[in-house]
N, C-alpha and C positions, 0 to 999 in steps of 0.2 A: 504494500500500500504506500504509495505518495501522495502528500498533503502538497496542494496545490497552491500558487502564490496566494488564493484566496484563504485559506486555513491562515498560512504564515501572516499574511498581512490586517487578517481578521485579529490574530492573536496580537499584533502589534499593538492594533486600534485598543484594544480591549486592556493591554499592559500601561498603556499614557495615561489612559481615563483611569487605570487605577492606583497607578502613581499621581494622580491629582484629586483624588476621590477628599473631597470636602473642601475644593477651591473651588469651585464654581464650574461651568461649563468650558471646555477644551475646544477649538475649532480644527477643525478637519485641517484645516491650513496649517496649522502649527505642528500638527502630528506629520501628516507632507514634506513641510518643509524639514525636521528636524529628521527624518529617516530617508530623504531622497527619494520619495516617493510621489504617486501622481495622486495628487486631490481629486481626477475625478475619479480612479477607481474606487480611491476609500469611502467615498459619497455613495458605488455602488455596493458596497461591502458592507456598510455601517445600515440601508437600509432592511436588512433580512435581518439583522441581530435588534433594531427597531422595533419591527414586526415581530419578534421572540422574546420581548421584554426584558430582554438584557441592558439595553440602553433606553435612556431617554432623552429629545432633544428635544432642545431650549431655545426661541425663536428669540429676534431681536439682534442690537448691534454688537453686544458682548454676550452674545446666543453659542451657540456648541452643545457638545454632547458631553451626559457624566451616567455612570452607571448607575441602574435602576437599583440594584442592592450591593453590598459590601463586598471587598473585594474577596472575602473568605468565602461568597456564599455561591460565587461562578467557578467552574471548572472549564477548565481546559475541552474536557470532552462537550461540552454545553457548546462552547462554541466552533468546534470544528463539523460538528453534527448539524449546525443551522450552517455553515456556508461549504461544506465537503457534503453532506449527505450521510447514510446511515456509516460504519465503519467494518469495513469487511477487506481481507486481504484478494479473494478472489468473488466469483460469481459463482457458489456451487449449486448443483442440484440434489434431488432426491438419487440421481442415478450413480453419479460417483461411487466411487469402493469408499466404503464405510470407513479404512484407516485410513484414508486421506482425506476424507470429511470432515474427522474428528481432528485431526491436524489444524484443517483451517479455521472450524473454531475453538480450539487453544490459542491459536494466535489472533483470531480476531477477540478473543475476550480476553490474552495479555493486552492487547492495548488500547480495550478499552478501557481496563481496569488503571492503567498507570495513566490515560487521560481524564477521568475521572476521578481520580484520589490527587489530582496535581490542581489544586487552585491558583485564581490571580496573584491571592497573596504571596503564594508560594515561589512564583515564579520572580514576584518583582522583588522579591526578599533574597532571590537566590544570590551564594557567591561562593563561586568557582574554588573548589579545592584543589590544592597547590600540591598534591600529595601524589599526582599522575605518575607515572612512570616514564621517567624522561632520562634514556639512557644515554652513556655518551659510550661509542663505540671508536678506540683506538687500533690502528692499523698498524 
């Protein structure tokens, strides 16, 4: 399964607004400008999560969007569901061989599971541990 520049850039929108969550409303422009993105797709991205009650926007001159509830209470999977679609690694049917059915969902319910247990908050709290394995190979 790949998450389309619509997931990714959904997940974006949704990380600003929650790193601003009780400043006021956020303008499309600002989340654009600051990530090198185009205003108008976010304009198309921002209205299905609109319509899914994740956001809500704010009309007027200093109008924008801020999230409908806390950033604790969206998930990852919340929103990759309204602008990816259901999440499934393949298209299987009833006719497949049974062990590779059950294959595909293991893996379609590892990720939903790890998209679903991963909130906003989580994400924009996250910080990178230094503890990789970062070898130095001498010749």
């Amino acid at each position: 399964m790949k998450i389309s520049t619509k997931g990714r850039y959904g997940l974006t929108i949704m990380m600003e607004l929650a790193n601003r969550f009780g400043e006021g409303p956020t303008s499309l422009k600002s989340i654009a400008e600051k990530h090198q993105l185009s205003e108008h797709y976010l304009e198309q991205l921002v209205a299905p999560l609109r319509n899914a009650g994740l956001v809500k926007s704010i009309r007027g001159a200093y109008g924008g969007y801020i999230l409908s509830k806390n950033a604790e209470q969206i998930t990852a999977g919340e929103v990759i569901r309204v602008l990816e679609g259901p999440i499934s690694p393949v298209d299987f049917t009833e006719e497949d061989d049974p062990a590779k059915r059950d294959l595909w969902i293991r893996i379609r319910d590892s990720i939903a599971d790890v998209l679903d247990s991963t909130t906003l908050a989580s994400l924009i709290s996250y910080q990178e541990d230094n503890k990789r394995d970062n070898y130095m190979f001498y010749i």
